[in-house]
Biopython code that builds the backbone (N, CA, C, O; Angstrom):
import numpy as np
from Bio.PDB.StructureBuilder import StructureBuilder

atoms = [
    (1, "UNK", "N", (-10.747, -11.868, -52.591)),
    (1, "UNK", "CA", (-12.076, -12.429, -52.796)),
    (1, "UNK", "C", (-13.107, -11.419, -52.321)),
    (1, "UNK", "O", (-13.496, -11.053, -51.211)),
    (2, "UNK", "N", (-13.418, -11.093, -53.631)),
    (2, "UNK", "CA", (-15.095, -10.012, -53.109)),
    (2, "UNK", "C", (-16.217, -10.725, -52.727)),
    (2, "UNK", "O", (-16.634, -11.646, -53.430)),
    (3, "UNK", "N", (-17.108, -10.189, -50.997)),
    (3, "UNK", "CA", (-18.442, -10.994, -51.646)),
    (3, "UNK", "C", (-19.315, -9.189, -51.562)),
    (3, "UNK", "O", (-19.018, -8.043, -51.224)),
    (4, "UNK", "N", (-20.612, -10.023, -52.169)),
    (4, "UNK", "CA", (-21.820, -9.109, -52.043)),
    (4, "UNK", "C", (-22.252, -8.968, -50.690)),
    (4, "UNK", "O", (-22.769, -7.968, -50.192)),
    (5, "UNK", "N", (-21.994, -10.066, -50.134)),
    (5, "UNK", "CA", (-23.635, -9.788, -48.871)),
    (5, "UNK", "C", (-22.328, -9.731, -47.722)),
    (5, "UNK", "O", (-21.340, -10.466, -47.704)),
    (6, "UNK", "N", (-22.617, -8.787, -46.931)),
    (6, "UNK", "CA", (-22.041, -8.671, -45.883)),
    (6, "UNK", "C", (-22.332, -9.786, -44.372)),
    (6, "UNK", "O", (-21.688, -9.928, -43.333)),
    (7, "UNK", "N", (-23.376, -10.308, -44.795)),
    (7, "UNK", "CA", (-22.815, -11.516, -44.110)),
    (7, "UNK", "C", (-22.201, -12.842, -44.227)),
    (7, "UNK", "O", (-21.987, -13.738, -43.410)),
    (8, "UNK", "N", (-21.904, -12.656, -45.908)),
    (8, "UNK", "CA", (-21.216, -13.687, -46.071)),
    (8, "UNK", "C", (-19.567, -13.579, -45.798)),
    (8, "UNK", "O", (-18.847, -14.526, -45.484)),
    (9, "UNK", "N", (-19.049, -11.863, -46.041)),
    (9, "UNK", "CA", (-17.956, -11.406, -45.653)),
    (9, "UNK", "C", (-17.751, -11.783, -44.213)),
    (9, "UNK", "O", (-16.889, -12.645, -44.043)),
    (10, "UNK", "N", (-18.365, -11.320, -43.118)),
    (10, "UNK", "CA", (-18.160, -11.303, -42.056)),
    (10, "UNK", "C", (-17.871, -13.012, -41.703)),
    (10, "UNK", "O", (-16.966, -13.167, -40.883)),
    (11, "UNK", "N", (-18.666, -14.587, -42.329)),
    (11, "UNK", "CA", (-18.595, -15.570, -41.914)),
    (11, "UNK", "C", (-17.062, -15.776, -42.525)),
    (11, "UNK", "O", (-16.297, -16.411, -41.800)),
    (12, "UNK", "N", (-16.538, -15.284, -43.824)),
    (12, "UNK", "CA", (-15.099, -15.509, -44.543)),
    (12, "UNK", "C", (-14.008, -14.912, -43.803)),
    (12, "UNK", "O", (-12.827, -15.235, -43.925)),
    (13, "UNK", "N", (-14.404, -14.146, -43.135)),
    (13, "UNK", "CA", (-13.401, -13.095, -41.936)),
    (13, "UNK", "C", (-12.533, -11.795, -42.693)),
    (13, "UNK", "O", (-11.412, -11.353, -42.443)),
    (14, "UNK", "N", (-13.650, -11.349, -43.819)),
    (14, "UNK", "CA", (-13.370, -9.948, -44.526)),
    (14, "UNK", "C", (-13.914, -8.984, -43.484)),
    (14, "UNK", "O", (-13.597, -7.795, -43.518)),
    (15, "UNK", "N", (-14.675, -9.446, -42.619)),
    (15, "UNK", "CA", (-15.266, -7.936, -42.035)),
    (15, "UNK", "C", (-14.287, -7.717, -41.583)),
    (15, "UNK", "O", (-13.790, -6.659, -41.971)),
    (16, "UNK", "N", (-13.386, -8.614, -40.448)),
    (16, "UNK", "CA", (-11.542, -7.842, -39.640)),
    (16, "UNK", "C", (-11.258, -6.839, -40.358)),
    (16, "UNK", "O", (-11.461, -5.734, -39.855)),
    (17, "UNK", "N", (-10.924, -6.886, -41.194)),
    (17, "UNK", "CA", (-10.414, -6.227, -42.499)),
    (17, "UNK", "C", (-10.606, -4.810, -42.496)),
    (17, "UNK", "O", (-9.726, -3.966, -42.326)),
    (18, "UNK", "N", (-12.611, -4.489, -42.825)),
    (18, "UNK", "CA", (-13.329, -3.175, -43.035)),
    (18, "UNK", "C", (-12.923, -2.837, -41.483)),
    (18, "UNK", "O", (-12.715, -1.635, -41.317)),
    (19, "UNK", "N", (-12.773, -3.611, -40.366)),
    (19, "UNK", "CA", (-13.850, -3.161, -39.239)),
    (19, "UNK", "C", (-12.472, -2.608, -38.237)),
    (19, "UNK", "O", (-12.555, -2.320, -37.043)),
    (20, "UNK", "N", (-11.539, -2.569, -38.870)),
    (20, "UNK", "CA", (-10.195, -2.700, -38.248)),
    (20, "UNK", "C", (-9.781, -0.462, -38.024)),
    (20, "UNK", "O", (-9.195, 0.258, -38.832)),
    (21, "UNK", "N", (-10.245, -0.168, -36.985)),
    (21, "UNK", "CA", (-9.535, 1.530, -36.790)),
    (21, "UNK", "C", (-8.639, 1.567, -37.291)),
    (21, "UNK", "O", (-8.149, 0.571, -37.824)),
    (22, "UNK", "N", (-8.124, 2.673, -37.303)),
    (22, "UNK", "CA", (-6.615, 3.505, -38.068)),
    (22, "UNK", "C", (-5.736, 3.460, -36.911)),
    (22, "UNK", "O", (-6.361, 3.567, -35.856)),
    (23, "UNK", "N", (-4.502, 3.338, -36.788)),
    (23, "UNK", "CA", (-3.912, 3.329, -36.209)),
    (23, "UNK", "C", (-3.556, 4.817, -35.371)),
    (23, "UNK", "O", (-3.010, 5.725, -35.999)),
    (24, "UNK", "N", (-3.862, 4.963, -34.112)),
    (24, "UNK", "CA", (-3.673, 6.253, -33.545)),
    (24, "UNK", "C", (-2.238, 6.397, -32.915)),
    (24, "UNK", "O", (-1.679, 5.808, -31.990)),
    (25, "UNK", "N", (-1.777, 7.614, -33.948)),
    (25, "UNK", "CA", (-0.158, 8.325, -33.969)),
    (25, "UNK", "C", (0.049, 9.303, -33.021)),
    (25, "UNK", "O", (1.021, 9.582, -32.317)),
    (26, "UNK", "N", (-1.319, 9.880, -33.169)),
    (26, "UNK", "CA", (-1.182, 10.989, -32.151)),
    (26, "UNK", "C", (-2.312, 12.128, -31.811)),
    (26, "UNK", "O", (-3.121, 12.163, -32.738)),
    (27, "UNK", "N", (-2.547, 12.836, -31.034)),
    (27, "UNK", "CA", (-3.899, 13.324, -30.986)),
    (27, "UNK", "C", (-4.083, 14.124, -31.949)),
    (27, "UNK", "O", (-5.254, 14.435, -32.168)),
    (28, "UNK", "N", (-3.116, 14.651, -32.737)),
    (28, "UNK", "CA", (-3.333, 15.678, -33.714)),
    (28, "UNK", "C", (-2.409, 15.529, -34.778)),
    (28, "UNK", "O", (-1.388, 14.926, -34.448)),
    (29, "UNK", "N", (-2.453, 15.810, -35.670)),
    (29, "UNK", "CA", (-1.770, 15.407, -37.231)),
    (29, "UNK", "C", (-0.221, 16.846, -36.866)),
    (29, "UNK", "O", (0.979, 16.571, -36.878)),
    (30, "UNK", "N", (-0.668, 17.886, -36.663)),
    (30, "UNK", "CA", (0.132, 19.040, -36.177)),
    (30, "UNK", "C", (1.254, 18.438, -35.231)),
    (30, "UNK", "O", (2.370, 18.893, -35.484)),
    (31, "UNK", "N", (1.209, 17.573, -34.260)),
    (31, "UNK", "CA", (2.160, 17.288, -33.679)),
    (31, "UNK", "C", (3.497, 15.875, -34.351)),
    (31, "UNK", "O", (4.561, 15.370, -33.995)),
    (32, "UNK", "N", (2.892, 15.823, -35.043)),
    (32, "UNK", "CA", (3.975, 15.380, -36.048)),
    (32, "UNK", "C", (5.198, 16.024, -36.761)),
    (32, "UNK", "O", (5.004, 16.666, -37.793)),
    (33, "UNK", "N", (6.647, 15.855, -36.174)),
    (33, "UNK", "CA", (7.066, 17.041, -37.103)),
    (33, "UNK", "C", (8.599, 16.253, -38.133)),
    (33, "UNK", "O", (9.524, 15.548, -37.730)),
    (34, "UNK", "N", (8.337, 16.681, -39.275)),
    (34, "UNK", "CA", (9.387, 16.059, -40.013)),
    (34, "UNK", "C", (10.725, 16.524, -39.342)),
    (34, "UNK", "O", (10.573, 17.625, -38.812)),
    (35, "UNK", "N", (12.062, 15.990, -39.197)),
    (35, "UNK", "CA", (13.259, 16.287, -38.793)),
    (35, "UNK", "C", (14.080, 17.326, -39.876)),
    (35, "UNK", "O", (14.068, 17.134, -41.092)),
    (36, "UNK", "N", (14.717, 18.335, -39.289)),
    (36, "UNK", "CA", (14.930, 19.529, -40.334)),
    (36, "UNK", "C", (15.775, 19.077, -41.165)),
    (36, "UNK", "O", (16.727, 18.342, -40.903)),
    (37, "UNK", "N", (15.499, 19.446, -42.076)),
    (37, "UNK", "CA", (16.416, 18.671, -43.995)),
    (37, "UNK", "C", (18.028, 19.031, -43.651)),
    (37, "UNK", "O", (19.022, 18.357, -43.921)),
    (38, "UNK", "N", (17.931, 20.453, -42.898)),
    (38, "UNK", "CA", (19.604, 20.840, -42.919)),
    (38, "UNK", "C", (20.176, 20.183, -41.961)),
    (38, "UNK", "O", (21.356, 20.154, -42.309)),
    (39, "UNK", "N", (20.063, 19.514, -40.753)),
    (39, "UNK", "CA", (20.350, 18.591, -39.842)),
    (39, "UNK", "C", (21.037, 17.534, -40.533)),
    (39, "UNK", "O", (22.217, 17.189, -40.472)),
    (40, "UNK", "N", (19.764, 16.944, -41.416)),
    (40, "UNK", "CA", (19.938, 15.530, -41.688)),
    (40, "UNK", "C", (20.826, 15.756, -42.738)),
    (40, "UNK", "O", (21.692, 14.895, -42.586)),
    (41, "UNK", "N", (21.059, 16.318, -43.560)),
    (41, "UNK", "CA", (22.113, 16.512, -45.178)),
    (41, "UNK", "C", (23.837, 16.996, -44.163)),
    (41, "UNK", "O", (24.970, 16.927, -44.637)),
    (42, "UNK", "N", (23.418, 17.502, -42.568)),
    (42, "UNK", "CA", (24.926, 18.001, -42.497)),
    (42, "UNK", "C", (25.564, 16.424, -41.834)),
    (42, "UNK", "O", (26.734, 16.113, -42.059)),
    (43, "UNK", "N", (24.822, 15.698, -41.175)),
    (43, "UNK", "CA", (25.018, 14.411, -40.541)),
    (43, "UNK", "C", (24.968, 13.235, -41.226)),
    (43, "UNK", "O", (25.313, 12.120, -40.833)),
    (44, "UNK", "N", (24.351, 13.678, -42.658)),
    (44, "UNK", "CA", (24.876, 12.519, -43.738)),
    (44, "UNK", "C", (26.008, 12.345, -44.218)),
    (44, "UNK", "O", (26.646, 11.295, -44.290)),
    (45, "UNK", "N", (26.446, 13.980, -44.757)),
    (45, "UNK", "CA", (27.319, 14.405, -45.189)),
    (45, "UNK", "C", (28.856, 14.095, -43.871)),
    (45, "UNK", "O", (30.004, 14.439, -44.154)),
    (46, "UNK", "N", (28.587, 13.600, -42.888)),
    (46, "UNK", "CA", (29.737, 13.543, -41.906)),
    (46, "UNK", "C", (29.667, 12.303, -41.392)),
    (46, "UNK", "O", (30.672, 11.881, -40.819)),
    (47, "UNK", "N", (28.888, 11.746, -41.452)),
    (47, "UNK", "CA", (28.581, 9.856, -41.670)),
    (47, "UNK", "C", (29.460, 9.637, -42.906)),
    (47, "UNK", "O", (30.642, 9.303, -42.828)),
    (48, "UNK", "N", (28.884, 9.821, -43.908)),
    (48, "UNK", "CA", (29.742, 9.639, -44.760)),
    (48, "UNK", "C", (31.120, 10.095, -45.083)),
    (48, "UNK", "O", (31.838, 9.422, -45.822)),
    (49, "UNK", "N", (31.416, 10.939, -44.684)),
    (49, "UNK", "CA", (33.135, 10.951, -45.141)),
    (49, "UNK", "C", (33.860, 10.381, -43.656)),
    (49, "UNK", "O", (35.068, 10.189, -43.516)),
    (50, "UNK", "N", (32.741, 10.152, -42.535)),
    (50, "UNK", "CA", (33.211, 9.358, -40.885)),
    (50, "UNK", "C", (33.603, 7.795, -42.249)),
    (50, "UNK", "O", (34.730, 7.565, -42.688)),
    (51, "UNK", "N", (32.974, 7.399, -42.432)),
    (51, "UNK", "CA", (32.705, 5.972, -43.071)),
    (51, "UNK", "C", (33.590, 5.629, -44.001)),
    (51, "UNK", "O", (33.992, 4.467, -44.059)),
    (52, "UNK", "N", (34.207, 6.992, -45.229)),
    (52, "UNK", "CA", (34.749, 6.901, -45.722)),
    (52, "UNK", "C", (36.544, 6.560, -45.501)),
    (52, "UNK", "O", (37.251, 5.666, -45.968)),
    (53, "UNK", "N", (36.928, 8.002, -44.349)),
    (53, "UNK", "CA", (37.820, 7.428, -43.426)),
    (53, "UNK", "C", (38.271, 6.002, -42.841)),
    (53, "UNK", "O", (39.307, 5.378, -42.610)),
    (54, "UNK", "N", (37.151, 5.887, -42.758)),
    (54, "UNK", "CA", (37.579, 4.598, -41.688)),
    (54, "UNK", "C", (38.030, 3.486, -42.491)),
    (54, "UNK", "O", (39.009, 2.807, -42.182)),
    (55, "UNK", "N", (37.164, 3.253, -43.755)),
    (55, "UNK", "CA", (37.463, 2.310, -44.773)),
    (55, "UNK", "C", (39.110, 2.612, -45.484)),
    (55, "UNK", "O", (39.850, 1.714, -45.888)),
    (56, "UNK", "N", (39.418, 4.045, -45.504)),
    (56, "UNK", "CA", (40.767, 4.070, -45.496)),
    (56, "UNK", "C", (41.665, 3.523, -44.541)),
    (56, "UNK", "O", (42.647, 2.896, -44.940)),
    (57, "UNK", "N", (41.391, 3.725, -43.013)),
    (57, "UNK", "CA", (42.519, 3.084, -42.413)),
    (57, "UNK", "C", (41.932, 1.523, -41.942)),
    (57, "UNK", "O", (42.731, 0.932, -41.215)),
    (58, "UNK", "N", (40.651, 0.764, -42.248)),
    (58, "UNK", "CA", (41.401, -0.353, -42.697)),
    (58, "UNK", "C", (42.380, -0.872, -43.435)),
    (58, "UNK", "O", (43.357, -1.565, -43.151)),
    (59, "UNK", "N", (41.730, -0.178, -44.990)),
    (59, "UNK", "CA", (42.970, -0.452, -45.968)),
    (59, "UNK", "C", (44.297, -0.166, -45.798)),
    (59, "UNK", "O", (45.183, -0.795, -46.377)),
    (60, "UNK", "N", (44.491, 0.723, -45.058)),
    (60, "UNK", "CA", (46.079, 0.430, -44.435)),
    (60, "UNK", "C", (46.551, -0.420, -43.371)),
    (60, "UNK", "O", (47.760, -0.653, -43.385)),
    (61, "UNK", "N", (45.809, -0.972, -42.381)),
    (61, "UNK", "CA", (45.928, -1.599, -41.326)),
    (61, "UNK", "C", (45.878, -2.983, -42.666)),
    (61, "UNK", "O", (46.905, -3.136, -43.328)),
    (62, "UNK", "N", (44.984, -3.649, -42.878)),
    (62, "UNK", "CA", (45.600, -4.390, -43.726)),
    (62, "UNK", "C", (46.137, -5.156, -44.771)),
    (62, "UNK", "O", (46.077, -6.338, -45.110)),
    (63, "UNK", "N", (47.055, -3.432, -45.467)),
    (63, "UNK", "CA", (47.893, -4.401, -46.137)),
    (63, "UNK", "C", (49.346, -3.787, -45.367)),
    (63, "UNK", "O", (50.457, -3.852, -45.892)),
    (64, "UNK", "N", (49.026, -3.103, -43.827)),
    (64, "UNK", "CA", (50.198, -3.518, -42.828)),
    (64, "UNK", "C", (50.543, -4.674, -42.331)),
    (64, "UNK", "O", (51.740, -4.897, -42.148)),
    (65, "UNK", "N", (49.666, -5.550, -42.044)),
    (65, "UNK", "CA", (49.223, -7.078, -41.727)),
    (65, "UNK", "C", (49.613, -7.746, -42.902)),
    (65, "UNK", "O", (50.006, -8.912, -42.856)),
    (66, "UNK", "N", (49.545, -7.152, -43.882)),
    (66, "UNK", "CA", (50.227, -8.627, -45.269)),
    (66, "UNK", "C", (50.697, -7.602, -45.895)),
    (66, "UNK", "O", (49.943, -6.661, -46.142)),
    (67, "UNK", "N", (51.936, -7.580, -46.247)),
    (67, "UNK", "CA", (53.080, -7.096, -46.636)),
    (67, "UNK", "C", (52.472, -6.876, -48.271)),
    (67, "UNK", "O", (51.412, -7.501, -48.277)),
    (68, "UNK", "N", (52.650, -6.364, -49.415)),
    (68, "UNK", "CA", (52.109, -6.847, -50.978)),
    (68, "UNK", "C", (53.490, -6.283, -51.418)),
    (68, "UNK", "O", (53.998, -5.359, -50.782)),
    (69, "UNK", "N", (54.020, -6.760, -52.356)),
    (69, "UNK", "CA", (55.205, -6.197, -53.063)),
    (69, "UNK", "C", (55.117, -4.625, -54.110)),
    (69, "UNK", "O", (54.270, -4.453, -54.986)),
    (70, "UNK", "N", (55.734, -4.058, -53.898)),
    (70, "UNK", "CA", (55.589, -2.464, -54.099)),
    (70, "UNK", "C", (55.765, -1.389, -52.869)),
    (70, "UNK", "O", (56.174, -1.526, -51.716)),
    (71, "UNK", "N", (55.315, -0.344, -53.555)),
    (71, "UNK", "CA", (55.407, 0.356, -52.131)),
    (71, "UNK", "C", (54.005, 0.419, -50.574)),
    (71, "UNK", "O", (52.789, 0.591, -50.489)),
    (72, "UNK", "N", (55.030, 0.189, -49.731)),
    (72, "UNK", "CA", (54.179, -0.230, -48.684)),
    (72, "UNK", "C", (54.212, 0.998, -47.690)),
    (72, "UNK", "O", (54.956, 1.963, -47.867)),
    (73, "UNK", "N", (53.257, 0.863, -46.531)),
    (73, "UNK", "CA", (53.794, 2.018, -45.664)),
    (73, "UNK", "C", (55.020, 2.639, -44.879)),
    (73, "UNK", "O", (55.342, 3.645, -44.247)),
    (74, "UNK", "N", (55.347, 1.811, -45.170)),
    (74, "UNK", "CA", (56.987, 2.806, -44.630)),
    (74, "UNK", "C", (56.823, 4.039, -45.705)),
    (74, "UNK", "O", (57.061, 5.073, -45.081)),
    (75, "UNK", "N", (56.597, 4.253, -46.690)),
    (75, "UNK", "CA", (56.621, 5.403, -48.060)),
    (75, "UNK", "C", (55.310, 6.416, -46.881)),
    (75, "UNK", "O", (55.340, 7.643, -46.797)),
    (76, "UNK", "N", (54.636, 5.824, -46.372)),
    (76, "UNK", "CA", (53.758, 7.012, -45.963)),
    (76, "UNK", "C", (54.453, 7.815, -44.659)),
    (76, "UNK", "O", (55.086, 7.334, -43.719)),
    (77, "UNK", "N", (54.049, 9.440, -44.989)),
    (77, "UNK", "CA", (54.683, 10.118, -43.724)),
    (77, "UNK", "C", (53.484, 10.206, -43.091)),
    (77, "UNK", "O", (52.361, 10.326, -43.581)),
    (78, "UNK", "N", (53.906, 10.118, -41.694)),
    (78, "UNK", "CA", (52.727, 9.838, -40.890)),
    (78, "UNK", "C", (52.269, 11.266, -40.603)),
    (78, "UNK", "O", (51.111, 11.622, -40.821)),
    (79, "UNK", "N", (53.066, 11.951, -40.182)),
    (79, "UNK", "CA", (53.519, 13.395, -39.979)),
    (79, "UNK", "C", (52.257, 14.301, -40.819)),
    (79, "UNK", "O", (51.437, 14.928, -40.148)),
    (80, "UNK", "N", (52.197, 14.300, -42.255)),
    (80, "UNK", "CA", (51.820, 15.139, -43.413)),
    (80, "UNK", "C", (50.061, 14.698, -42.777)),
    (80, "UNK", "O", (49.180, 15.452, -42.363)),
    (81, "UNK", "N", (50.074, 13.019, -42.946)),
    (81, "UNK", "CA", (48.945, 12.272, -42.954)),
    (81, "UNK", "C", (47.819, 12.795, -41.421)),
    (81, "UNK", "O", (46.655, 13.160, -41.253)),
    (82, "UNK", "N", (48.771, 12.595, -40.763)),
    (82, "UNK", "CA", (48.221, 13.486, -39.822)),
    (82, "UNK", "C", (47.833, 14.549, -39.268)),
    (82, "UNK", "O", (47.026, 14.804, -38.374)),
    (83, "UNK", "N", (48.627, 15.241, -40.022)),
    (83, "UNK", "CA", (47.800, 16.892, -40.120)),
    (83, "UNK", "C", (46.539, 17.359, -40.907)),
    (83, "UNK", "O", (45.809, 18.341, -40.777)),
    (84, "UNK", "N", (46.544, 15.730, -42.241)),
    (84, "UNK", "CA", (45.304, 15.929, -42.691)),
    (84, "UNK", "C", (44.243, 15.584, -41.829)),
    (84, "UNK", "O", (43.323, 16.321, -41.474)),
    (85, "UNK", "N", (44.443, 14.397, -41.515)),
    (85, "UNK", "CA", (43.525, 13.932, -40.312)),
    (85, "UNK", "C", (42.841, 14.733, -39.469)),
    (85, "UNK", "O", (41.650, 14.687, -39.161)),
    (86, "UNK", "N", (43.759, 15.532, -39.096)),
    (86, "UNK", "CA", (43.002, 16.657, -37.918)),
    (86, "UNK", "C", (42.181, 17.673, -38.357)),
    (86, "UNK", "O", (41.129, 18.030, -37.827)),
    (87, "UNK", "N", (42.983, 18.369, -39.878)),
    (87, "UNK", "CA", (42.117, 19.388, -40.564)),
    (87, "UNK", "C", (40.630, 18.599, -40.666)),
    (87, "UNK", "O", (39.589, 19.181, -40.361)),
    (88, "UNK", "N", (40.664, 17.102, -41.166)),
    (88, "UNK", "CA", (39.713, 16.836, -41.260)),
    (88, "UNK", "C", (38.797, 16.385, -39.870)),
    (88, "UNK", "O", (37.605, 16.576, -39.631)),
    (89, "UNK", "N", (39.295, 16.068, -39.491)),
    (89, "UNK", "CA", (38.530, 15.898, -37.680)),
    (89, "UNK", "C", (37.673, 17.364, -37.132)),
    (89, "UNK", "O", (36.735, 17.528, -36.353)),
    (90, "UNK", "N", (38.713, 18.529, -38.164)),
    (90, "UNK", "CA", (38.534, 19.532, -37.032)),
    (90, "UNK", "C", (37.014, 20.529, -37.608)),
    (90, "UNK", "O", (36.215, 21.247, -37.008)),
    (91, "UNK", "N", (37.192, 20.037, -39.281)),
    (91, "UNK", "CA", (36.380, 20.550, -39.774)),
    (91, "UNK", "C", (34.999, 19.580, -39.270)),
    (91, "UNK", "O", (34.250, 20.392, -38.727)),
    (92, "UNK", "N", (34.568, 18.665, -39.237)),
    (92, "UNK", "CA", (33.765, 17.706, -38.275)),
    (92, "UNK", "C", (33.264, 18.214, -37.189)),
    (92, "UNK", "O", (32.080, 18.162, -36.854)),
    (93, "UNK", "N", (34.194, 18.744, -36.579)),
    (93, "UNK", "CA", (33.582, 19.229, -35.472)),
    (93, "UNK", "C", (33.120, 20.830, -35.227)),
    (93, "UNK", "O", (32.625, 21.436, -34.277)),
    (94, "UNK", "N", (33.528, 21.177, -36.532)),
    (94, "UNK", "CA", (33.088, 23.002, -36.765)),
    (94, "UNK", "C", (31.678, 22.766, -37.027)),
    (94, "UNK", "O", (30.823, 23.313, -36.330)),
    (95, "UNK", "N", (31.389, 22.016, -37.950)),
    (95, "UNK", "CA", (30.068, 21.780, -38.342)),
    (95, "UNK", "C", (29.123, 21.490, -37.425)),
    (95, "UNK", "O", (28.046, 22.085, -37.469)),
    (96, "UNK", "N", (29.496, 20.124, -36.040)),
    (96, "UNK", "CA", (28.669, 19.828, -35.357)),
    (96, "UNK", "C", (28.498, 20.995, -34.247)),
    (96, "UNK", "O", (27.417, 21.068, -33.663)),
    (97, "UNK", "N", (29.566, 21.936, -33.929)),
    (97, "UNK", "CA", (29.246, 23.412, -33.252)),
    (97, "UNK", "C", (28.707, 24.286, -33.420)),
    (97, "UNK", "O", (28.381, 25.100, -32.556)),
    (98, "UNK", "N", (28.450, 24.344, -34.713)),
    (98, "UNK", "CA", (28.016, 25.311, -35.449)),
    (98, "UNK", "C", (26.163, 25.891, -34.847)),
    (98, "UNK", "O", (25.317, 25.205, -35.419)),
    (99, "UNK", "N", (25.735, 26.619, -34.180)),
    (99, "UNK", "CA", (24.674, 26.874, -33.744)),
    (99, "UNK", "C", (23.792, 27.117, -34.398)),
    (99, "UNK", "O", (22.698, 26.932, -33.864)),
    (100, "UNK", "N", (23.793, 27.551, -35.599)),
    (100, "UNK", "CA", (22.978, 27.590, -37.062)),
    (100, "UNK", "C", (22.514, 26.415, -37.432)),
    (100, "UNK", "O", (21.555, 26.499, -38.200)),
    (101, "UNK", "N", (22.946, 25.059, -37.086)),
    (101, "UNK", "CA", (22.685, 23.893, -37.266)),
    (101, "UNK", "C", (21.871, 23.553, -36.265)),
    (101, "UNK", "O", (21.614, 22.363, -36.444)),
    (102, "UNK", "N", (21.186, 24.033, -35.077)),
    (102, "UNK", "CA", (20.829, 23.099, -33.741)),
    (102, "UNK", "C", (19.547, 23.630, -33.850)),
    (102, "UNK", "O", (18.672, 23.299, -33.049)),
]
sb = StructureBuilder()
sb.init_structure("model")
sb.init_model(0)
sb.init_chain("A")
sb.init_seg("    ")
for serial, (resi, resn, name, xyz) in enumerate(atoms, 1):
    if name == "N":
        sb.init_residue(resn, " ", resi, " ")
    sb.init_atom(name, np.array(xyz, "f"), 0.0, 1.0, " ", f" {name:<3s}", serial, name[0])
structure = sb.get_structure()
């Protein structure tokens, strides 16, 4: 609702509105600083395959818990599975060492 006369705004309670400051962020626009793009793309990128993992060993935890007819985990070597695991753990943690990143 527009009015003309500014005192009819102010009796409708449009002036709050005009009369309302900007919200102060900070003393200077300069001290604002976006978070570095390569940070955030290497910690997405390891969230996500963290996330992805994990949704794998639910899916084995359970259909260890309910048996399904076919092949079940006994067929998995834990052995093989686990060496991937670590390559992949280990590469995880090359990345988060990595001093080029900090």
């Amino acid at each position: 609702m527009r009015c003309a006369n500014p005192q009819q705004a102010a009796v409708n309670g449009m002036s709050r509105i005009r009369d309302r400051p900007d919200p102060v962020v900070g003393k200077n626009s300069s001290e604002i600083e976006s978070p570095d793009k390569n940070k955030v793309g290497i910690l997405t990128f390891i969230l996500s395959e963290a996330g992805f993992f994990a949704v794998l060993l639910l899916a084995y935890l359970l259909f260890y818990a309910r048996p399904q007819p076919g092949p079940g985990p006994k067929e998995l070597d834990v052995q093989r599975t686990l060496v991937f695991s670590v390559c992949l753990f280990a590469s995880s943690f090359y990345f988060l060492g990595d001093p080029r990143l900090r």
